[in-house]
C-alpha positions as a LaTeX table, in Angstrom:
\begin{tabular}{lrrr}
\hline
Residue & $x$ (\AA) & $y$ (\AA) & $z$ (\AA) \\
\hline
Unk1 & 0.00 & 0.00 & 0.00 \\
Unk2 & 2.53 & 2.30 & 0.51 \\
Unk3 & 4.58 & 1.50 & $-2.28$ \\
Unk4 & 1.70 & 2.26 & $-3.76$ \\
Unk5 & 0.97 & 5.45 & $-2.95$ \\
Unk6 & 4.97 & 6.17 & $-3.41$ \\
Unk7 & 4.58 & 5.10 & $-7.13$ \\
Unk8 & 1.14 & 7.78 & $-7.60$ \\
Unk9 & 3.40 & 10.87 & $-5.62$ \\
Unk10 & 6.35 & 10.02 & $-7.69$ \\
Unk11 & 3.27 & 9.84 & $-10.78$ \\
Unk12 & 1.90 & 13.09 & $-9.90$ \\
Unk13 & 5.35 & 15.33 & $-9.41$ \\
Unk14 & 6.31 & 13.78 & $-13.27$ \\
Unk15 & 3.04 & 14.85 & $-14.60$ \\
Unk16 & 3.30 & 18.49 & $-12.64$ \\
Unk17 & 6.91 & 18.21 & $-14.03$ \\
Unk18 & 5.78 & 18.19 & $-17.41$ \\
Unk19 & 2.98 & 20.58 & $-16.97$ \\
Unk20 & 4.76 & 23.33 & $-15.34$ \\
Unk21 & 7.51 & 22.89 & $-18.62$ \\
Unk22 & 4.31 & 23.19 & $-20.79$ \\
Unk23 & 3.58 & 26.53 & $-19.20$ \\
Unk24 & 7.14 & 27.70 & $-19.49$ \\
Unk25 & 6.84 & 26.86 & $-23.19$ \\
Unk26 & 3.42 & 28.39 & $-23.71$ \\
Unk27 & 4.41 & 32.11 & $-22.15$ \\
Unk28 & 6.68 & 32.53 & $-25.08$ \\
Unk29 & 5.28 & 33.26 & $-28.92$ \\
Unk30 & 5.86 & 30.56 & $-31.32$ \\
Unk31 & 8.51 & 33.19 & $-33.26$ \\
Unk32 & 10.09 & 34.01 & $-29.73$ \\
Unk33 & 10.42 & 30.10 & $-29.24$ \\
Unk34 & 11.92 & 29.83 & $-32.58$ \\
Unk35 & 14.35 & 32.64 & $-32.27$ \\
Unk36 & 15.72 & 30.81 & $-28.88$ \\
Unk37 & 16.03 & 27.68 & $-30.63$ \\
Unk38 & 17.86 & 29.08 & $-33.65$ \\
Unk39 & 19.98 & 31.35 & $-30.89$ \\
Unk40 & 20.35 & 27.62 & $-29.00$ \\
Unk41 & 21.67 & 25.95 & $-32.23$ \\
Unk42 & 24.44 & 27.66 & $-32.99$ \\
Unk43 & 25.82 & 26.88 & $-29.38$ \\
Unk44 & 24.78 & 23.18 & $-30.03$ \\
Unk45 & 27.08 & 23.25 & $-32.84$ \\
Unk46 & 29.90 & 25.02 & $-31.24$ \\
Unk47 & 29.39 & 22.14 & $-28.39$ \\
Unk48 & 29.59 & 19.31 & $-30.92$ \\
Unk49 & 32.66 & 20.73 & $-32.83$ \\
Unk50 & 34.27 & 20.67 & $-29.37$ \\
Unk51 & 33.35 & 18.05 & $-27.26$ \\
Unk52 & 30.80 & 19.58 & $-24.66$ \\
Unk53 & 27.63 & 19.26 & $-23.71$ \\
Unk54 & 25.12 & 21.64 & $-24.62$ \\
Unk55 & 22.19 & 20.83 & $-22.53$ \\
Unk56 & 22.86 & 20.96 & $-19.71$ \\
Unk57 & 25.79 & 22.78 & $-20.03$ \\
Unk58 & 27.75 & 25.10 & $-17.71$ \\
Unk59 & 29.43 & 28.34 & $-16.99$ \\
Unk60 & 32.94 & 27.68 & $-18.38$ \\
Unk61 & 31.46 & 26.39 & $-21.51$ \\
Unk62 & 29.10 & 29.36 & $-21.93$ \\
Unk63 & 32.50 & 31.98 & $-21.52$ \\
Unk64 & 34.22 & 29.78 & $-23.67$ \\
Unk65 & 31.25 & 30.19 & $-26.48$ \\
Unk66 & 30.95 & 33.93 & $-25.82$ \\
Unk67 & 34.92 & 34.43 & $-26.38$ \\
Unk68 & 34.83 & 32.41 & $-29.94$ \\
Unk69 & 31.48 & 34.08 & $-30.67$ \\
Unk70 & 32.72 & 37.84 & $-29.80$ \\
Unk71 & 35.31 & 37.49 & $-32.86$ \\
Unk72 & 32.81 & 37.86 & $-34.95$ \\
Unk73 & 28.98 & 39.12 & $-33.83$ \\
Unk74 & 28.11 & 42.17 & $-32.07$ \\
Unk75 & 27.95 & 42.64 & $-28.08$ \\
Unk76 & 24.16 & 42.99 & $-27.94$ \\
Unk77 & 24.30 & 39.40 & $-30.10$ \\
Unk78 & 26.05 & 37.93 & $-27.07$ \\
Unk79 & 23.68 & 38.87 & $-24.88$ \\
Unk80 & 20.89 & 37.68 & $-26.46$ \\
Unk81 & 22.32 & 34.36 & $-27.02$ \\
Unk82 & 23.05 & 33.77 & $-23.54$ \\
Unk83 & 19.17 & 34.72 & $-22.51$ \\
Unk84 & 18.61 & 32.62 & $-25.33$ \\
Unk85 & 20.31 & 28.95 & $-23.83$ \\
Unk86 & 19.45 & 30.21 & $-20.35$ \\
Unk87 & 15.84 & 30.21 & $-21.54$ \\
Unk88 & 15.52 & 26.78 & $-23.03$ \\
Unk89 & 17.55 & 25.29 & $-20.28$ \\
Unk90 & 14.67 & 26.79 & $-17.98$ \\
Unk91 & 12.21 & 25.26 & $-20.83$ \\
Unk92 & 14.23 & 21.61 & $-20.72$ \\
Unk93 & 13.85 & 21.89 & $-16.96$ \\
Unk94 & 17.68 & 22.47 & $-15.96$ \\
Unk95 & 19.26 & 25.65 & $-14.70$ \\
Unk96 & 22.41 & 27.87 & $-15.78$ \\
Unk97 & 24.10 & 30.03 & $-13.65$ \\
Unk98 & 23.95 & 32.94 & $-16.19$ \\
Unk99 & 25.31 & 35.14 & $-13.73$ \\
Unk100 & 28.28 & 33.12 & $-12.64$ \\
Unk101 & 31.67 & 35.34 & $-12.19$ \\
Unk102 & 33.55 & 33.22 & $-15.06$ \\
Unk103 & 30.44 & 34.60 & $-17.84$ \\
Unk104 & 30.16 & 38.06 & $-16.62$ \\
Unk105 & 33.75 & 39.35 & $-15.98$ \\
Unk106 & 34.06 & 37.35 & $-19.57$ \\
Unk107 & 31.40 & 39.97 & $-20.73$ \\
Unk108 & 32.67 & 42.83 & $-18.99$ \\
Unk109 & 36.14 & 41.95 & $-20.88$ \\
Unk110 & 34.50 & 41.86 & $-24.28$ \\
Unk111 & 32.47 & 44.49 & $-23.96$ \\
Unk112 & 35.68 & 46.87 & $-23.24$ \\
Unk113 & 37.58 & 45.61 & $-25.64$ \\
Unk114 & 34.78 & 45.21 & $-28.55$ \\
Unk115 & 32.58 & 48.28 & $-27.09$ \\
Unk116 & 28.64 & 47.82 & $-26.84$ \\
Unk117 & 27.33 & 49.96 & $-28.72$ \\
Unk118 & 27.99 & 48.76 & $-32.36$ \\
Unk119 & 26.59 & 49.96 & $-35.73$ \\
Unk120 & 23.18 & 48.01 & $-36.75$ \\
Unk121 & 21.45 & 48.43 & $-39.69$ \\
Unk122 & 19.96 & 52.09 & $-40.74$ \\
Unk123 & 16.58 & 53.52 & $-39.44$ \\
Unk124 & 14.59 & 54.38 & $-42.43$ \\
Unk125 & 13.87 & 57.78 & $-41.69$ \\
Unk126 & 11.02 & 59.99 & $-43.02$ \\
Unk127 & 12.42 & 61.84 & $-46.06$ \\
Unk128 & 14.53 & 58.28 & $-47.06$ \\
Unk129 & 11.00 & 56.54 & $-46.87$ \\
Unk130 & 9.19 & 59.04 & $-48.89$ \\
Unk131 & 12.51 & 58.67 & $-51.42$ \\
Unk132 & 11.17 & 55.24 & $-51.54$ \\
Unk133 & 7.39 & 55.34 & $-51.66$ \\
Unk134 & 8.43 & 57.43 & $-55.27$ \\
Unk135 & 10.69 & 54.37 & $-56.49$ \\
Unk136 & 7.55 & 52.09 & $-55.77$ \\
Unk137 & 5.52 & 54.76 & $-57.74$ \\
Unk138 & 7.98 & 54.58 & $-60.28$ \\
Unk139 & 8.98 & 50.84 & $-60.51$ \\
Unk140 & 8.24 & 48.44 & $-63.31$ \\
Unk141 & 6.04 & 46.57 & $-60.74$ \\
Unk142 & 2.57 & 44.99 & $-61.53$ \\
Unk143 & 0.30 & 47.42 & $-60.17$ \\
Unk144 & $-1.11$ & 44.96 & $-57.29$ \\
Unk145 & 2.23 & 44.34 & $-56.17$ \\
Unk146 & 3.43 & 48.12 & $-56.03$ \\
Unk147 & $-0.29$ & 48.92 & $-54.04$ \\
Unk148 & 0.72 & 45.97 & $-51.77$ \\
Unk149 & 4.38 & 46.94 & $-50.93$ \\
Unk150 & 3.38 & 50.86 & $-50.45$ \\
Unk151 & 0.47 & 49.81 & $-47.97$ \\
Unk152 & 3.48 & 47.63 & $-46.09$ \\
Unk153 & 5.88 & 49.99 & $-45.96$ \\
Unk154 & 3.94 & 52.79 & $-44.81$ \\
Unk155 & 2.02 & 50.95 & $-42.25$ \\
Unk156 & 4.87 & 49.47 & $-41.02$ \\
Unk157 & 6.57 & 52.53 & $-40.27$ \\
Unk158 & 3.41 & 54.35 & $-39.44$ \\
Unk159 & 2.33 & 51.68 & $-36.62$ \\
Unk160 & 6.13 & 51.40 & $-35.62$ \\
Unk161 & 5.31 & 47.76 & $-36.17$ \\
Unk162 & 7.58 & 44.48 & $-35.91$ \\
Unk163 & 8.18 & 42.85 & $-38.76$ \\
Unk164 & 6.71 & 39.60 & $-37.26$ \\
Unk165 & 3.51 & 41.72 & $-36.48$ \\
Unk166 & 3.36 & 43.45 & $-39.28$ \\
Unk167 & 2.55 & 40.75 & $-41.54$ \\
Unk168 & 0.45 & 38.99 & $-38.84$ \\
Unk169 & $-2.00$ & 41.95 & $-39.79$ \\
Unk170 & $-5.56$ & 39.79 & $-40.54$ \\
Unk171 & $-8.04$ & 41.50 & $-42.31$ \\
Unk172 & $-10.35$ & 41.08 & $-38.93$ \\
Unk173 & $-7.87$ & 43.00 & $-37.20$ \\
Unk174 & $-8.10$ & 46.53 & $-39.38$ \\
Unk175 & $-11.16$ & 49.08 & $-38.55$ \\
Unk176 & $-11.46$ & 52.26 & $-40.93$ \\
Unk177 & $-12.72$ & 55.26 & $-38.59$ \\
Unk178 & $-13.23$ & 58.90 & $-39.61$ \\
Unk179 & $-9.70$ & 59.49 & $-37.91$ \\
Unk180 & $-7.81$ & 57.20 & $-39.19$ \\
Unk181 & $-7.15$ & 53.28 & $-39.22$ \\
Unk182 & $-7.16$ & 51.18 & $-36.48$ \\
Unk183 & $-5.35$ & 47.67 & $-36.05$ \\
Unk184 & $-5.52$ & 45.34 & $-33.68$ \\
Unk185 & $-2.25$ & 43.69 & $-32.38$ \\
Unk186 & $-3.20$ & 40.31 & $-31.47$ \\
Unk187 & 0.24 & 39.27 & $-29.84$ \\
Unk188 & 3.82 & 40.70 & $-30.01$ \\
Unk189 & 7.19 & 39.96 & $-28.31$ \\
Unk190 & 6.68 & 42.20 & $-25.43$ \\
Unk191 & 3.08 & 40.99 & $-24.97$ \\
Unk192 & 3.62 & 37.43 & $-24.00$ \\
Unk193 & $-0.01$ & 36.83 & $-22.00$ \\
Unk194 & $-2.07$ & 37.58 & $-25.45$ \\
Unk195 & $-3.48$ & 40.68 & $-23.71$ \\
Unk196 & $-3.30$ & 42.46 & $-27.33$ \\
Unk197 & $-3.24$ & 45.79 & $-28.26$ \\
Unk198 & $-4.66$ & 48.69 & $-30.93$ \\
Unk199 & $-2.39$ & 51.06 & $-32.36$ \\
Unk200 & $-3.73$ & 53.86 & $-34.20$ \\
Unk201 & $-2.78$ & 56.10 & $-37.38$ \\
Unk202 & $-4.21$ & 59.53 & $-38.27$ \\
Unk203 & $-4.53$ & 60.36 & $-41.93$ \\
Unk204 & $-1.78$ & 62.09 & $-43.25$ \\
Unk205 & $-2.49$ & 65.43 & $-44.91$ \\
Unk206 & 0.00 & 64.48 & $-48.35$ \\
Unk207 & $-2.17$ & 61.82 & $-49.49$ \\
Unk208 & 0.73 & 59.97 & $-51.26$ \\
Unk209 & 2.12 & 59.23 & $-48.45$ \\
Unk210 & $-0.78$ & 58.72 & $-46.25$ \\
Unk211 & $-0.95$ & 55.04 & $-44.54$ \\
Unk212 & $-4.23$ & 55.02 & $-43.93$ \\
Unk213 & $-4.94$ & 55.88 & $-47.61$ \\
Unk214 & $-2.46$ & 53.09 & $-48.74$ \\
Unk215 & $-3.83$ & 50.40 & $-46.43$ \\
Unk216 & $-7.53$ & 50.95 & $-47.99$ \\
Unk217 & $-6.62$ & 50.66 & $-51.63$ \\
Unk218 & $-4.84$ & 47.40 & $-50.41$ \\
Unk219 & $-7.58$ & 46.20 & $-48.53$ \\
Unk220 & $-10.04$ & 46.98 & $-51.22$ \\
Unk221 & $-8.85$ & 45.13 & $-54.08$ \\
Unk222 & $-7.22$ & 41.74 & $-52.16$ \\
Unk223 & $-9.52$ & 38.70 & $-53.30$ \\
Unk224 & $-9.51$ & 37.60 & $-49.89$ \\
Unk225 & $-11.36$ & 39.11 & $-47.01$ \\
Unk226 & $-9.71$ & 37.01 & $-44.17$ \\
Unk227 & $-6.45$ & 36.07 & $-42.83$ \\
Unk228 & $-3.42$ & 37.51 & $-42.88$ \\
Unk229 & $-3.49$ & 40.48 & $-45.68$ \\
Unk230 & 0.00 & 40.95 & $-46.91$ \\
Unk231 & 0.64 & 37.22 & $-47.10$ \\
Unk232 & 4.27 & 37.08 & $-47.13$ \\
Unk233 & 6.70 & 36.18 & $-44.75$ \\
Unk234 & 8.97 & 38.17 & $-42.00$ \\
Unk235 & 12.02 & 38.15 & $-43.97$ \\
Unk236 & 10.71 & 39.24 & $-46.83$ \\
Unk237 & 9.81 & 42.68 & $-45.22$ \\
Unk238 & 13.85 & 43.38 & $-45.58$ \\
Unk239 & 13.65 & 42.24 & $-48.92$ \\
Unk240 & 11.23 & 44.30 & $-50.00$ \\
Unk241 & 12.78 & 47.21 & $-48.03$ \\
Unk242 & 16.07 & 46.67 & $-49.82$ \\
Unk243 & 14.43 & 46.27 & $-53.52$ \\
Unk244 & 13.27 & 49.62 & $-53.14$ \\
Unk245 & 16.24 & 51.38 & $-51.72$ \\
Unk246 & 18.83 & 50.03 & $-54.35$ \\
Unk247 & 15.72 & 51.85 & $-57.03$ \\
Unk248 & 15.55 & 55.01 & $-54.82$ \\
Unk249 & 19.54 & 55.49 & $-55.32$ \\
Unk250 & 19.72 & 54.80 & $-51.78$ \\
Unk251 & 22.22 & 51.80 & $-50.22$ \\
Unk252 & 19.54 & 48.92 & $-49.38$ \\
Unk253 & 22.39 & 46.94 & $-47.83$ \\
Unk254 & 22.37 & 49.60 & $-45.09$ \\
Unk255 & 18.35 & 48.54 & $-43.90$ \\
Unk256 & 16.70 & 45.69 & $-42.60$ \\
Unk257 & 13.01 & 44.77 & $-41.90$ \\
Unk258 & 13.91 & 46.50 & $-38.69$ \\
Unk259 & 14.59 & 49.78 & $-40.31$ \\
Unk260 & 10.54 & 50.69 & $-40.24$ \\
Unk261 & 10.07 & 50.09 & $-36.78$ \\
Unk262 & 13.13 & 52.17 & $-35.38$ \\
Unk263 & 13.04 & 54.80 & $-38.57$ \\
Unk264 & 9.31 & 55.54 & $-36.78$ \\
Unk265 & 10.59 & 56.32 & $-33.37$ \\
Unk266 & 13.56 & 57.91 & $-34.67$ \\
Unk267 & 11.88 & 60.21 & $-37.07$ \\
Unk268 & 8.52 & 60.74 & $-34.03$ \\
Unk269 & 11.34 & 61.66 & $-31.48$ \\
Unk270 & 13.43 & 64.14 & $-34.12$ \\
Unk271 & 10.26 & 65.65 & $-34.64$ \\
Unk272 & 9.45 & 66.29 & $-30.63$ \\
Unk273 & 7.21 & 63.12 & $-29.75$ \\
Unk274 & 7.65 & 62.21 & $-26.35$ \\
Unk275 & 9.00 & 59.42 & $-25.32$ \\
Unk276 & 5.33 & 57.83 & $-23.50$ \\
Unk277 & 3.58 & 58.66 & $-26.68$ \\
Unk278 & 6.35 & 56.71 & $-28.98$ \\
Unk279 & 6.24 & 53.85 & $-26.76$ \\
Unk280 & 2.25 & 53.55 & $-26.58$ \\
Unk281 & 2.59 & 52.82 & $-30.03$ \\
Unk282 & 6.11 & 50.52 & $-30.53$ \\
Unk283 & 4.56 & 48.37 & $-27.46$ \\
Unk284 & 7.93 & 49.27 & $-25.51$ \\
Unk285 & 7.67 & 47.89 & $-22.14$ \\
Unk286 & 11.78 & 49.87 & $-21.15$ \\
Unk287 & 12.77 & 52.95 & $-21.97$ \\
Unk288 & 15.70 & 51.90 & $-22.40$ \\
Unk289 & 15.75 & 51.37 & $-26.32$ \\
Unk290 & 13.62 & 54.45 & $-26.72$ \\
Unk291 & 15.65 & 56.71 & $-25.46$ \\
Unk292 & 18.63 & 55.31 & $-27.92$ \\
Unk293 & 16.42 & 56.32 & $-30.65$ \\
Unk294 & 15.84 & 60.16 & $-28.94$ \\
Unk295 & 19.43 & 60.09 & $-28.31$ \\
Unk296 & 20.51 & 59.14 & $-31.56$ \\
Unk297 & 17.37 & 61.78 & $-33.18$ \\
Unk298 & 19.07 & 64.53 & $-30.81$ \\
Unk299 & 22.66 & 64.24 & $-32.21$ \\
Unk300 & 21.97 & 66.94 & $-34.42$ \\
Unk301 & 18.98 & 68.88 & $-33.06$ \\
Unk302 & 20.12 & 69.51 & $-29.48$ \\
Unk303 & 24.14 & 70.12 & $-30.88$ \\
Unk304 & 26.36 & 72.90 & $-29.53$ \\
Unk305 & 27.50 & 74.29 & $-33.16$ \\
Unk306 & 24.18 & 75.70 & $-33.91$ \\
Unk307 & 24.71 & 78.22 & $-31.87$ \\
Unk308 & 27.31 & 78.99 & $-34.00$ \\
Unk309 & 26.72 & 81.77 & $-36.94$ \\
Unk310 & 29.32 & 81.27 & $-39.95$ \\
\hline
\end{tabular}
């Protein structure tokens, strides 16, 4: 009898096991959970090529990692792959001393050696994007294609949208109002309980460059009037981006699908925006990356030569 009830405790802690590692699993979005596993992979291989064990693995092998990855990936890279195997350790059910002297004086070392703040790819900023929105005008492009990629860029930057929620935009999720346009975020990377939110975009006065304007001729002649509207895929938001530069005159190299989202807060903070109302509508949950973008708008505005007469 009391083996017994050994074997249904022993039963029940497996079974809460698994359930509680279901949970951990389920807070994160299915792109988040694919990000960490392509983040986890490249360690994996690292570990093969050298004889470790990736999972579970431990401090030593994590600084040696960090130290062959810093030769060639940025500082903020490093630090995302580390949350990235500390995560899926956590999701695997084992535990990583992420903070462990031998991986942060490691860090600290790198980082003063390599620097943190390293060049990324370009904001697309206000005048570049209207440079493109012309090219698109311009372009060879079937028309439904060159309707389609104008709506995307400009909502994009508009809405200060992801690239993975951008083209998660359903056709359920967009409400015309005499204001504006309103979209409905379902999910995002900083939203991880599903709570959801709406970001809204005024009508622009120039109508060629007006979002909402661009997003209603799109949504008016697509042949479907559900799921997601743009139909294409997160990476080819860069591509598209890109495309466009290289017609513009402009060095497409220099963007990514990225580019949108921080050319918006960029271009809202050079123009005075403060930093709540920017982000209420990235979905920024620090102000930490927000106030790079107001730092990097103010280089120019707030500099001491203007008070300079020559």
């Amino acid at each position: 009898m009391v083996i017994g009830n050994m074997n249904n405790i022993i039963t029940n802690i497996k079974s809460l096991e698994l359930e509680t590692l279901k949970n951990l699993k389920n807070s994160k979005s299915l792109n988040t959970i694919r990000a960490y596993q392509s983040d986890f992979n490249d360690f994996s291989l690292f570990c093969s090529k050298n004889g470790f064990q990736s999972m579970p693995t431990q401090p030593k092998i994590l600084a040696l990692y960090l130290t062959d990855l810093s030769s060639k990936s940025k500082y903020s890279t490093l630090k995302r792959r580390l949350a990235s195997i500390s995560i899926l350790h956590k999701i695997k059910g084992h535990y990583i001393d992420t903070k462990h002297p031998i991986i942060i004086e490691n860090l600290m070392g790198i980082k003063r050696v390599k620097g943190s703040n390293q060049k990324g790819k370009k904001p697309l900023l206000i005048n570049d994007l209207k440079t493109i929105i012309k090219a698109i005008d311009q372009s060879k492009e079937k028309d439904k294609r060159k309707i389609r990629d104008k709506a995307l860029l400009l909502t994009g930057f508009s809405g200060g949208f992801r690239r993975s929620e951008l083209v998660d935009i359903e056709y359920e999720d967009i409400e015309f109002v005499s204001e504006g346009v309103k979209i409905f975020v379902k999910r995002s990377k900083t939203d991880q309980s599903g709570e959801g939110m709406t970001k809204a975009i005024p009508y622009f006065d120039n109508e060629n460059f007006c979002p909402v304007k661009a997003l209603k001729k799109w949504t008016e002649i697509i042949d479907f009037k559900n799921g997601k509207i743009f139909n294409i895929s997160d990476k080819s938001v860069a591509l598209i981006i890109k495309k466009y530069a290289y017609h513009a005159g402009l060095d497409g190299h220099k963007y990514a699908g990225h580019s949108l989202r921080s050319g918006f807060a960029t271009s809202t903070a050079e123009s005075g925006a403060e930093e709540r109302s920017i982000m209420a509508m990235t979905g920024h949950k620090s102000t930490e990356m927000v106030r790079r973008y107001i730092k990097e708008a103010n280089l120019f505005k707030n500099n001491a030569l203007n008070k300079i007469k020559i």
